[in-house]
NUZARO-284266 format. One record per residue (C-alpha): chain; residue number from 1; y negated, x, z negated. Coordinates in nm, 2 decimals. Each point is the difference from the previous one (the first is absolute). Layout:
<pts>
> A_NUM_Y_X_Z
...
</pts>
This chain:
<pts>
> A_1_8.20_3.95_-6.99
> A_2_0.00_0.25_0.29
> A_3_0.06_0.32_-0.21
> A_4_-0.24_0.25_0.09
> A_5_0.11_0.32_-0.09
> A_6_-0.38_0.17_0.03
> A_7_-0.29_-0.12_-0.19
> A_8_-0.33_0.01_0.21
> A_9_-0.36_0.06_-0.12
> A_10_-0.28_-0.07_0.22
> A_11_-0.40_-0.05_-0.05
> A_12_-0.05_-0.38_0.00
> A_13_-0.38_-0.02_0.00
> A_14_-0.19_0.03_0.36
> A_15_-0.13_0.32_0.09
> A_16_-0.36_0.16_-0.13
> A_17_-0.13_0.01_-0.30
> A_18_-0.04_-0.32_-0.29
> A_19_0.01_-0.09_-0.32
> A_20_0.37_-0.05_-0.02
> A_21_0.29_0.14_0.17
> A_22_0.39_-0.10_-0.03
> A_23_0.28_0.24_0.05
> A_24_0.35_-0.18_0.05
> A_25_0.31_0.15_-0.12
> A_26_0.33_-0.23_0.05
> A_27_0.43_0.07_-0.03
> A_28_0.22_0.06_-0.26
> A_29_-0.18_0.29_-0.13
> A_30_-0.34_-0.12_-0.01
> A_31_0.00_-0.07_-0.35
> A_32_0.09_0.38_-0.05
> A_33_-0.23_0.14_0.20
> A_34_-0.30_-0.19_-0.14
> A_35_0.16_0.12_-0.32
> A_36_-0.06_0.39_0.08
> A_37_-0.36_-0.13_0.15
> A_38_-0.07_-0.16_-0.33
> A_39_0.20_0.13_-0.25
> A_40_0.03_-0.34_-0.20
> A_41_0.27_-0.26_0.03
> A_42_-0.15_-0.33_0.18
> A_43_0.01_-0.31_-0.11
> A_44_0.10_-0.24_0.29
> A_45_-0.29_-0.21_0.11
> A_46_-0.24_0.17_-0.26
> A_47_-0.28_0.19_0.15
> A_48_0.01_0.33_-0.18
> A_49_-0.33_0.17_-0.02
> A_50_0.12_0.37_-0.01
> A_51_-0.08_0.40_0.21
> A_52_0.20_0.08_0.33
> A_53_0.09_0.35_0.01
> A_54_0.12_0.24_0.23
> A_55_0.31_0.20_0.00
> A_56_-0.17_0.23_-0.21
> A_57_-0.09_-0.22_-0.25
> A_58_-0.37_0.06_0.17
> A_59_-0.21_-0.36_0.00
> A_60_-0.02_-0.19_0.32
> A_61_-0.21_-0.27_-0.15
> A_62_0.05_-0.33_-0.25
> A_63_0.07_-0.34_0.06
> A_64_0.23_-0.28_-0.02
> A_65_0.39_0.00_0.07
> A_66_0.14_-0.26_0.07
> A_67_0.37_-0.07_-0.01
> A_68_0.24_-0.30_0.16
> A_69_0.37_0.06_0.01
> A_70_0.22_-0.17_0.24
> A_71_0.11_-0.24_0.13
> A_72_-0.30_-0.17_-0.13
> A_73_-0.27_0.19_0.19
> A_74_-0.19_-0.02_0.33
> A_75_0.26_0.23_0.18
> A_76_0.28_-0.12_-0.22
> A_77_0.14_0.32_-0.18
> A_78_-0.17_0.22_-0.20
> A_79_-0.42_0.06_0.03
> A_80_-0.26_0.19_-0.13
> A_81_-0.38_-0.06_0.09
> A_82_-0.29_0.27_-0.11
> A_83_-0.36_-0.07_0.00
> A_84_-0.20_0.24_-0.04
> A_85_-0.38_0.07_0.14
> A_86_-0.02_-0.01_0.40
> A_87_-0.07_0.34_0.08
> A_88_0.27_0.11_0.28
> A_89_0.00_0.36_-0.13
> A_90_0.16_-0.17_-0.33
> A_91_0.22_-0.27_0.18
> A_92_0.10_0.30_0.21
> A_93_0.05_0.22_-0.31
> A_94_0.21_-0.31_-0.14
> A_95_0.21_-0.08_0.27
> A_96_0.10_0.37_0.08
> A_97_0.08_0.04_-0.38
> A_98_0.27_-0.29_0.07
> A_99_0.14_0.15_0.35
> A_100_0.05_0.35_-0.17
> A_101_0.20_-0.17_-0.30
> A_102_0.27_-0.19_0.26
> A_103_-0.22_-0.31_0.13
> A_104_-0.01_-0.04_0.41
> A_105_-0.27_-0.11_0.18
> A_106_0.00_-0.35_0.09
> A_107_0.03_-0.13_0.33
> A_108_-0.25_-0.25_0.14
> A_109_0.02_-0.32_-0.16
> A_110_0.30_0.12_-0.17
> A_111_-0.05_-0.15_-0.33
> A_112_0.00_-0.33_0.15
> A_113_0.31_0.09_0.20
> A_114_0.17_0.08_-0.34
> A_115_-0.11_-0.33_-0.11
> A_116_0.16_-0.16_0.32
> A_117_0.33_0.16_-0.07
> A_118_0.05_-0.07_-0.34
> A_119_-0.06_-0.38_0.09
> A_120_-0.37_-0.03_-0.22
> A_121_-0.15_-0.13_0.35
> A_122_0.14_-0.12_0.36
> A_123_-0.14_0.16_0.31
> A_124_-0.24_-0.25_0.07
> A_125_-0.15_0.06_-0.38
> A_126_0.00_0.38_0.09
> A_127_-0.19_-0.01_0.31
> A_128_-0.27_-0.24_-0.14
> A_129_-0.03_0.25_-0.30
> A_130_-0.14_0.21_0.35
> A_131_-0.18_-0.30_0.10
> A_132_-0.22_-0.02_-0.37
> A_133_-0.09_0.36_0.05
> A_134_-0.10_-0.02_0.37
> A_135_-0.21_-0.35_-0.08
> A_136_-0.36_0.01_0.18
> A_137_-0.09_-0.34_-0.13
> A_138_0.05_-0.22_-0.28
> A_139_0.19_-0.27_0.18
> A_140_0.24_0.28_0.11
> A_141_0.04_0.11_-0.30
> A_142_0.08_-0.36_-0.18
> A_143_0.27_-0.03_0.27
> A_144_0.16_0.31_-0.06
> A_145_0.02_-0.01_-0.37
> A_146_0.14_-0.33_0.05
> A_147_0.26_0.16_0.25
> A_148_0.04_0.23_-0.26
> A_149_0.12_-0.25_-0.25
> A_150_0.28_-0.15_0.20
> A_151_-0.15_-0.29_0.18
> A_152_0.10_0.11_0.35
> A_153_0.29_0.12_-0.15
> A_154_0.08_-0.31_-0.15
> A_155_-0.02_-0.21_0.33
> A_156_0.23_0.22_0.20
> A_157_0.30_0.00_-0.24
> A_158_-0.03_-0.34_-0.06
> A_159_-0.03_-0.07_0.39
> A_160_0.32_0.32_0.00
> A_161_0.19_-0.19_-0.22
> A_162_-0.05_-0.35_0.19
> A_163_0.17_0.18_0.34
> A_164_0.26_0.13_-0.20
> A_165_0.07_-0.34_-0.14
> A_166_0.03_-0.15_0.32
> A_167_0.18_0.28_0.16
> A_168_0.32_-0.05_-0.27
> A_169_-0.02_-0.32_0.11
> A_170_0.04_0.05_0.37
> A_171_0.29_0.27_-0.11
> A_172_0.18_-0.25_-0.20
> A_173_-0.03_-0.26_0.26
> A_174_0.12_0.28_0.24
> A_175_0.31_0.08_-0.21
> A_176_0.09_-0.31_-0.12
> A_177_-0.12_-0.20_0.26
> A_178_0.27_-0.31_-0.03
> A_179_-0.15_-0.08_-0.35
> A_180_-0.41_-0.09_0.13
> A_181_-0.06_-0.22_0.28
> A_182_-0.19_0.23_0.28
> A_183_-0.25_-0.28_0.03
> A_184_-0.13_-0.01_-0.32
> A_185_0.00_0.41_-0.05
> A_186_-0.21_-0.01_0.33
> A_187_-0.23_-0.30_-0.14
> A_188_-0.06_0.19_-0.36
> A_189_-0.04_0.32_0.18
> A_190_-0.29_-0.09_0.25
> A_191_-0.15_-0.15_-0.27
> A_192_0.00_0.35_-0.27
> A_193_-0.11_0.22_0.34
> A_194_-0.30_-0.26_0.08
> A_195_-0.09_0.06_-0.40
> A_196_0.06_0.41_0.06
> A_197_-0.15_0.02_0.29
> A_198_-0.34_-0.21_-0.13
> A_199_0.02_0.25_-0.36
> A_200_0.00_0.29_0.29
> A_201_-0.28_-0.09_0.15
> A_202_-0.20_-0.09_-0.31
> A_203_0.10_0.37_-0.10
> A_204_-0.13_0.10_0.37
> A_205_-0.31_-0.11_-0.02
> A_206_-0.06_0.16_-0.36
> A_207_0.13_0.34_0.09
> A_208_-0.24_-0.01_0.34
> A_209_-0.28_-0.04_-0.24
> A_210_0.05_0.21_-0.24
> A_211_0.10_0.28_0.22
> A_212_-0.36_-0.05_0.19
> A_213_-0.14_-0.03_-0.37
> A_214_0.17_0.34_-0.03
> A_215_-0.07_0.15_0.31
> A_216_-0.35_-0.17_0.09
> A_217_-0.10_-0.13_0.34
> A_218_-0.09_0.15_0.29
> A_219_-0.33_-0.12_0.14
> A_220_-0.07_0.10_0.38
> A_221_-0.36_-0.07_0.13
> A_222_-0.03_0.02_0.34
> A_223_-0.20_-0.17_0.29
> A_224_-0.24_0.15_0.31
> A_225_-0.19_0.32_-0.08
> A_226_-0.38_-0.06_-0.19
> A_227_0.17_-0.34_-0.10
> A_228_-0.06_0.10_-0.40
> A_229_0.35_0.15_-0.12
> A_230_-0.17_0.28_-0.16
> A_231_-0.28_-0.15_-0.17
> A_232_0.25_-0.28_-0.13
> A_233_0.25_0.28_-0.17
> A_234_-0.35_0.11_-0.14
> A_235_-0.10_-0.33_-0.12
> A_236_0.36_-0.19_-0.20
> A_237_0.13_0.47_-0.14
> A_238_-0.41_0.06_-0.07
> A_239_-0.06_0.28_0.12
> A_240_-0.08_0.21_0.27
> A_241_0.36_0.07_0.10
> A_242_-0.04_-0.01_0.41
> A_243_-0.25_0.12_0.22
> A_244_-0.26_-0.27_0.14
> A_245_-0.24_0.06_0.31
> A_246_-0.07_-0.20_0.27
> A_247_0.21_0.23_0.26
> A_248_0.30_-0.20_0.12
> A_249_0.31_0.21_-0.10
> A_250_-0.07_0.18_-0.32
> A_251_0.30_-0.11_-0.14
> A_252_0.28_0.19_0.19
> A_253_0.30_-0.01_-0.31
> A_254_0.10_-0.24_-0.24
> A_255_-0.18_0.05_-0.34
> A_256_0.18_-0.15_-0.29
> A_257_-0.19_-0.13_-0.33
> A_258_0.22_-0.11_-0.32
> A_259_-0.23_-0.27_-0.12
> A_260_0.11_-0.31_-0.29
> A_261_-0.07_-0.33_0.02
> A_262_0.07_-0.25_-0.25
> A_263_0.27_0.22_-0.15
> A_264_0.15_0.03_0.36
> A_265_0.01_0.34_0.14
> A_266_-0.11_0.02_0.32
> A_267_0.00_0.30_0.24
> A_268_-0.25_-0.02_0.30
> A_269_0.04_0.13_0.32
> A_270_-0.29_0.03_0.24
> A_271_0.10_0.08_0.34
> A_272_-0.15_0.11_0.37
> A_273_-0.17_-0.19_0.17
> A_274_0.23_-0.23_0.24
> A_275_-0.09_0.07_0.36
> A_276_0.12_0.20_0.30
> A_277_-0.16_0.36_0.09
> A_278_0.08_0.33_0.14
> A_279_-0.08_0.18_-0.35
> A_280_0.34_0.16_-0.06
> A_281_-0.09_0.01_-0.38
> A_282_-0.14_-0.35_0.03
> A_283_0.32_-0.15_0.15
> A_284_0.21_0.16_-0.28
> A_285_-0.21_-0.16_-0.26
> A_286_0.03_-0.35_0.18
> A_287_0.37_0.04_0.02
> A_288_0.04_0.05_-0.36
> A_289_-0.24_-0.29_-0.07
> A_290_0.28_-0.18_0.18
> A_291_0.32_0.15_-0.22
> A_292_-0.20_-0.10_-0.29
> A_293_-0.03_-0.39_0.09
> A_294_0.37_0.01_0.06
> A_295_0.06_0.12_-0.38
> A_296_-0.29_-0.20_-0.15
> A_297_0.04_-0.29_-0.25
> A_298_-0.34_-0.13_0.10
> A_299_-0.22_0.08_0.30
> A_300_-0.34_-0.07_0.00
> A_301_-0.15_0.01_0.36
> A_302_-0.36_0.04_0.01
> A_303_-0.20_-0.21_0.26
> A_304_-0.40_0.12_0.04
> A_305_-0.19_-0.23_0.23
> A_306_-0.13_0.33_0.12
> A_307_0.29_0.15_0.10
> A_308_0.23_-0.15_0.33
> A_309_0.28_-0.10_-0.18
> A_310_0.20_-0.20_0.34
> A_311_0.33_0.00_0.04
> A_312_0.06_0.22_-0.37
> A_313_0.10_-0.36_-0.22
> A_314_0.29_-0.02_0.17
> A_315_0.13_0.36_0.03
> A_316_-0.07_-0.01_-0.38
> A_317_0.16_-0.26_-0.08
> A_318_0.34_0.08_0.18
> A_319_-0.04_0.28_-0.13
> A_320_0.05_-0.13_-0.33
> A_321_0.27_-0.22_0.12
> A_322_0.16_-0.28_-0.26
> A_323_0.00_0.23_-0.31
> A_324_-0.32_0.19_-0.06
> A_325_-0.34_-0.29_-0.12
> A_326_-0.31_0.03_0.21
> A_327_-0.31_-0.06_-0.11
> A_328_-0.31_-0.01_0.23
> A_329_-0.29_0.14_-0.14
> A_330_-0.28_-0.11_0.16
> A_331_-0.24_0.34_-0.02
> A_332_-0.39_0.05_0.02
> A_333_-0.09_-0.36_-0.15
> A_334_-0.36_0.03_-0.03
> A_335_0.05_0.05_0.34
> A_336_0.06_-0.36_0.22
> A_337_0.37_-0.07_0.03
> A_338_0.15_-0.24_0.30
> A_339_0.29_-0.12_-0.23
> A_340_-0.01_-0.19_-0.37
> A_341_0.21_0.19_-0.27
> A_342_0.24_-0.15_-0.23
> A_343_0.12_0.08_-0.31
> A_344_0.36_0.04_0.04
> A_345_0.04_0.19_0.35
> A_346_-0.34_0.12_0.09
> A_347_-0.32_0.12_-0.24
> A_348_-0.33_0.10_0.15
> A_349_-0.15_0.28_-0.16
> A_350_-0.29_0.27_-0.03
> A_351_0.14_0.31_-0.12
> A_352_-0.38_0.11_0.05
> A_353_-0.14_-0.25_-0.23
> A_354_0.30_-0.06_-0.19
> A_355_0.02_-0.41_0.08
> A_356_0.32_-0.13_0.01
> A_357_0.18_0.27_-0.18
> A_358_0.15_-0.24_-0.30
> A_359_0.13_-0.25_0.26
> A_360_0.18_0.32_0.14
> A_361_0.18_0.10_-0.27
> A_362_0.06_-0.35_-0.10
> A_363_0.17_0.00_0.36
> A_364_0.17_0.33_-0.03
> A_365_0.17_-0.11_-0.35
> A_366_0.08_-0.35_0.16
> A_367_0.19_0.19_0.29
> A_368_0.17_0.25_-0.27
> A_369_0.13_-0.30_-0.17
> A_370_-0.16_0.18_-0.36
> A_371_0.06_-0.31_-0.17
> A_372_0.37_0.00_0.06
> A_373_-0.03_0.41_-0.08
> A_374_-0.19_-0.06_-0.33
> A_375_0.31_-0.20_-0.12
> A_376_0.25_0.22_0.14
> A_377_0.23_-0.01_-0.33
> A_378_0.13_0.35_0.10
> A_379_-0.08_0.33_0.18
> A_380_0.25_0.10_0.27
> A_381_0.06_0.25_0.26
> A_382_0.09_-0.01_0.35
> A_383_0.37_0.08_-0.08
> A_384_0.02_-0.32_-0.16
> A_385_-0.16_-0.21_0.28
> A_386_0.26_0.19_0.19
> A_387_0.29_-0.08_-0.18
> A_388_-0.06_-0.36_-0.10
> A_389_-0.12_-0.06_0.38
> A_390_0.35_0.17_0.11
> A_391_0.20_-0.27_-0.32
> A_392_-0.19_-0.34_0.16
> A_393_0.12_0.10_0.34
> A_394_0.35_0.08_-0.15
> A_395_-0.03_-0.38_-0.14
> A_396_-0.11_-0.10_0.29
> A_397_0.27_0.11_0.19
> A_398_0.27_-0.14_-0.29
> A_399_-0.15_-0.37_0.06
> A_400_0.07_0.08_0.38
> A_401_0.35_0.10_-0.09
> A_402_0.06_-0.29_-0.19
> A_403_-0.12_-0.21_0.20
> A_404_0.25_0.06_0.26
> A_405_0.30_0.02_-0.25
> A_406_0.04_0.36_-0.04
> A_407_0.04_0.02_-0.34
> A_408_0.09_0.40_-0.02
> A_409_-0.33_0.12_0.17
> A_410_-0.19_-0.23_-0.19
> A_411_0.16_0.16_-0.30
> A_412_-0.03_0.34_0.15
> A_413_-0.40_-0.04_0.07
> A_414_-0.03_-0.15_-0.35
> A_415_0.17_0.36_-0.11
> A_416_-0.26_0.21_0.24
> A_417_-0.33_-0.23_-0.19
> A_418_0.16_0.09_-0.33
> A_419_0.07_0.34_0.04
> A_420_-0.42_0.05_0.11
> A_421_-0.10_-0.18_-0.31
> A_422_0.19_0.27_-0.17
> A_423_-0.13_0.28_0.13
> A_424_-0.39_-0.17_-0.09
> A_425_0.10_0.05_-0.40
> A_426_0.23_0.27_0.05
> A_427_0.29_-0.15_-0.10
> A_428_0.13_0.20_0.31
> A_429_-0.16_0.29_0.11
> A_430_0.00_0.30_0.17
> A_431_-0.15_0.38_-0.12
> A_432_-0.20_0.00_0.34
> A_433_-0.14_-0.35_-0.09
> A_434_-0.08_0.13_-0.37
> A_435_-0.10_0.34_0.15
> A_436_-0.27_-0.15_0.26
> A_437_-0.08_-0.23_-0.33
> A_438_-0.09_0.21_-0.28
> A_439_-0.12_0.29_0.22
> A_440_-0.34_-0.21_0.05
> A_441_-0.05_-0.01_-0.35
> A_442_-0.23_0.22_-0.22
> A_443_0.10_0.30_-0.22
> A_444_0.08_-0.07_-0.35
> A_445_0.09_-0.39_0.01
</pts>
C-alpha cells in the first residue's frame, strides 16, 4: 500500500442536477470522518440508511453510507461512499462538511491513482477506467471494460515475461559461455524472437484498433467545388450541418460533424473546394483541405460529372500516399456518369436523392476495417501503439543482432523491449507519466 497520509473527498456524480449523487471520501480517516457525518458506526459493506449532518449537527440530507475498508476496496485503503439526492447545493453542502473536518480535495482521477499505487489495478487498468467513462459508443465501451479487466494487461506481461525469459538466457550464455554451444543458443534464440516478434504484432494490430475505436476516425471529404461535399455531410450526420447553394465556394473552412455508424464513431470533415484562385480566404480554406487529407484515416474524394475534375485523381491520391484509404465517390448519380462504380473503391451516389447512400457506408466501414474494430478485444491509447511499435522494432533489431553473433546487443535490445512493456502496466514508471495520466481523468474517480 502506498500510505497516504491525507484522506480525500470529492463529488463522484457528473455535474447538474439528478436523482442521485455520490460524494467520495477515501484514507485512513475516512471511516472517522463519515463517523462525525453520520454519527453511527458502519458496518463494512452494509448500506446504512441513516441523516448526514453538518458540523453543527444541522441536517444536510439522508441517505445511504456506505463503508469498504482497505485493502479490499476500489482504491485499496480505507473508503466511504454517500448517496444522497443529486442536488449540487447538497453534494456541495456534503463535500465541504468533509473538507472542514480534515478531508482534501481530490485530485483528478486521484481515486484511481490510489488504486494504482496500492497495486488493486496496473496502469493500463487505470487508464481504461478513463476509457469506460469517455465511451461514445457501445463497442467502445465493451473494449474498454474489457481493458479494464486485465485482458490487455494480461497479454503484455505474459509477452514481458517471455523477453525476460529469453534475455537470462542470452546473459547466462554470455557469462558462462563454455557450457552452451553458440550455435544452438543462436538457433533457439531466432526461433523465441520470430514467436515474440509475431505476439508483437498481433498485439499491434489490436492496440491500432482499439485506439481508433477510442479515438474515432477522421473522415475528410474533399473533391472540386459544387462536387456535393456539403450536401453529403448533410445526407450520412442528417442534418443541415453545412451550407448548400449552387455558388462554387461556399465552403471556405473545414466543418467537422461527430456522426456513429455501426457503433463506429466517425468524425466528418467537409472541406473547400479543391481548386486554384486569387481569393486569399479561399486559398486558405483549400490549403487546410489539404493538411486534412494528410491526417485522414479515410478520404473520400467526390467526383460530379458536372464539375472538371482533370488532373485532381492523382494530386489526391498522392496526396494520401501509402497510408491514408481512398475512396472515390462518384457524386450527382441521377446525373450521367462516364465511369462504372464498384463497391470496394468507388460508389456512385445522389446525395440529392439519397441513392447509393447504404453502398457508401458499407464502403466507408469496409475501408475503416469495423469488422476488425467490433472485435477489438481491448480499448487502447495512442501511448500504447507507441510503445509496443517502439518494443517490435527493439525485437527487431535483437534478431538483427543475433543474427550476426552479437550476443550482448541482442541482449541489450531485449532489455530496451522489456523495459517499454513495463512502463505500459506501470511496473516502472515515472510521476510525469502518472501526472500526464491521471490528470485527464474526471473529478471524483
Amino acid at each position: 500500500m502506498a500510505g497516504n497520509a491525507d484522506t480525500i473527498a470529492a463529488v463522484s456524480t457528473a455535474p447538474g442536477r439528478g436523482a442521485i449523487g455520490i460524494v467520495r471520501l477515501s484514507g485512513p480517516a475516512a471511516h472517522a470522518l463519515a463517523l462525525g457525518v453520520t454519527g453511527r458506526a458502519l458496518v463494512p459493506r452494509h448500506a446504512t440508511y441513516t441523516a448526514f449532518r453538518d458540523a453543527a449537527g444541522a441536517t444536510i440530507d439522508r441517505g445511504i453510507c456506505l463503508y469498504y475498508p482497505g485493502p479490499a476496496s476500489y482504491t485499496g485503503e480505507d473508503l466511504v461512499e454517500f448517496q444522497l439526492h443529486g442536488s449540487p447545493p447538497l453534494l456541495r453542502d456534503l463535500l465541504s462538511t468533509l473538507l472542514n473536518a480534515g478531508a482534501r480535495a481530490a485530485r483528478p482521477g486521484e481515486f484511481t491513482e490510489r488504486a494504482f499505487l496500492n497495486g488493486r489495478i496496473d496502469l493500463l487498468q487505470a487508464e481504461a477506467v478513463a476509457a469506460i467513462i469517455d465511451s461514445s459508443t457501445a463497442q467502445a465501451a465493451r473494449a474498454a471494460v474489457n481493458a479494464c479487466a486485465g485482458a490487455f494487461s494480461v497479454e503484455v506481461e505474459m509477452t514481458g515475461a517471455a523477453l525476460r525469459a529469453l534475455r537470462v538466457q542470452f546473459e547466462a550464455v554470455i557469462d558462462f559461455g563454455d557450457d552452451v554451444p553458440s550455435t544452438e543458443t543462436e538457433a533457439h534464440g531466432a526461433a523465441r524472437l520470430a514467436d515474440l516478434r509475431q505476439q508483437l504484432g498481433g498485439m499491434l494490430r489490436d492496440a491500432r484498433r482499439g485506439a481508433r475505436l477510442a479515438q474515432g476516425l477522421d473522415i475528410a471529404i474533399v473533391g472540386r467545388p459544387n462536387s456535393g461535399k456539403s450536401t453529403l455531410l448533410n445526407r450520412l450526420c442528417g442534418e443541415d450541418r453545412a451550407i448548400v447553394t449552387p455558388i462554387p465556394g461556399t465552403t471556405r473552412d473545414v466543418l467537422s460533424v461527430d456522426v456513429e455508424l455501426n457503433g463506429l464513431s466517425l468524425r466528418l470533415h467537409d472541406t473547400a473546394g479543391l481548386c486554384e484562385t486569387a481569393d486569399p480566404v479561399e486559398r486558405e480554406g483549400v490549403a487546410r483541405a489539404w493538411q486534412r487529407v494528410a491526417r485522414a484515416d479515410l478520404v473520400l474524394h467526390l467526383c460530379a460529372p458536372d464539375v472538371d475534375d482533370a488532373g485532381l485523381a492523382d494530386a489526391v491520391r498522392r496526396a494520401c500516399g501509402d497510408g491514408v484509404p481512398l475512396l472515390t465517390v462518384l457524386s450527382k448519380s441521377d446525373l450521367a456518369h462516364a465511369n462504372p462504380a464498384d463497391s470496394l473503391s468507388t460508389v456512385a451516389i445522389s446525395a440529392h436523392t439519397g441513392s447509393g447512400l447504404d453502398d457508401l457506408r458499407a464502403a466507408i466501414l469496409h475501408h475503416c476495417d469495423a469488422a476488425a474494430a467490433a472485435e477489438t478485444p481491448y480499448i487502447a491509447r495512442t501511448r500504447h501503439v507507441h510503445a509496443l511499435e517502439q518494443a517490435a522494432v527493439a525485437v527487431d533489431a535483437a534478431r538483427h543482432e543475433l543474427a550476426s553473433g552479437l550476443l550482448e546487443l541482442a541482449a541489450e535490445q531485449l532489455a530496451i523491449a522489456q523495459r517499454v512493456l513495463e512502463e505500459l502496466t506501470g511496473a516502472y514508471t515515472t510521476e510525469q507519466l502518472l501526472g500526464d495520466i491521471f490528470a485527464d481523468f474526471c473529478i471524483g474517480k
